[in-house]
N, C-alpha and C positions, 0 to 999 in steps of 0.2 A: 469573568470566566471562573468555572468552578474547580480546585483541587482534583487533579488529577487522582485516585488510586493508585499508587505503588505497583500493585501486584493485578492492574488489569493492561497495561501497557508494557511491552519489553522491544528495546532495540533487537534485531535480528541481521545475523551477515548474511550478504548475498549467495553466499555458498551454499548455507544453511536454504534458504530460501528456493535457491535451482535446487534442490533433494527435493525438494518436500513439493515442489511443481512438477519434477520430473516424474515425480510417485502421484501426483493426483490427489496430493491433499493438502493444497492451497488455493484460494481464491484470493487474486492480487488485484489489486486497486491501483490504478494509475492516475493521482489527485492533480496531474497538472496541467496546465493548459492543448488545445486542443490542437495549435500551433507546434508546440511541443511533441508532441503525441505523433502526430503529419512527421515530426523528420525522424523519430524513432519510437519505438516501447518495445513492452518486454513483450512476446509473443502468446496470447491466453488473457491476458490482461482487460481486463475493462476499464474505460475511461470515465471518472469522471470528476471534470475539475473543481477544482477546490474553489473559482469564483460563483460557481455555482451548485454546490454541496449540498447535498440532501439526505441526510442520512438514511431516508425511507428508500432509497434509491439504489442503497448497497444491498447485493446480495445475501441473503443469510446463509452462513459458510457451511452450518451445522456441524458436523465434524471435523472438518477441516479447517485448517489455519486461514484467520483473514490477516492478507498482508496489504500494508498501505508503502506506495512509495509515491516520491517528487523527484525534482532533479538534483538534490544532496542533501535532503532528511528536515527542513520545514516547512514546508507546507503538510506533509504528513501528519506533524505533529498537530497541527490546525486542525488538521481534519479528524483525527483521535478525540480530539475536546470536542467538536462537534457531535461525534458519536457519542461519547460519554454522557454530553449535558440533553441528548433525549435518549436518554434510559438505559442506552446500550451494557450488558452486562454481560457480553462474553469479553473473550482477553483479544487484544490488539496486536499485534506485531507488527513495528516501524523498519524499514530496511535502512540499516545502517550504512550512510553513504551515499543513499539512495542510486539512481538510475547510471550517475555517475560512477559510481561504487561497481554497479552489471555491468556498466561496459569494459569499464578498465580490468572488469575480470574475465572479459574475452567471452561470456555467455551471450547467447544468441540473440537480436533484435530482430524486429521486423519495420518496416517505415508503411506510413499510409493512415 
């Protein structure tokens, strides 16, 4: 795996995270299994897991924040380096705490 960039990767809290989805300028990634996904996620979220990662498969945010999360902040990170080592050049945002992190802060789910 290649050296991450510093300044194209930043941890982000969940709080931060519900602003910037409530406002309409995040695209959230939910990198975890699909099993997972079935008993909850964040609602807006797109699935796609991290055993089967495709970076070509992530939407492009343009503007808006691309946020990655799992169920407490690694496989995230997995799927960061994925993006990075094909070409990705915009900046990433890791949800600190991941999905665990949204719930125990009482923001919304949905299941299914």
């Amino acid at each position: 795996m290649t050296a991450l960039p510093p300044d194209q990767i930043y941890y982000v809290s969940p709080e931060q995270i519900k602003s910037w989805f409530d406002e309409g300028s995040a695209v959230i990634v939910d990198v975890r299994e699909q099993n997972e996904w079935d008993e909850a996620h964040i609602p807006g979220a797109i699935l796609i897991p991290l055993s089967a990662f495709d970076p070509a498969a992530v939407p492009d945010p343009g503007d808006k924040h691309l946020v990655f999360y799992c169920r407490s902040g690694r496989r995230c990170g997995m799927a960061s380096e994925k993006m990075i080592e094909a070409a990705y050049t915009g900046v990433i945002k890791r949800m600190e705490g991941g999905f665990l992190a949204w719930d125990a802060s009482g923001f919304n789910k949905e299941s299914g």
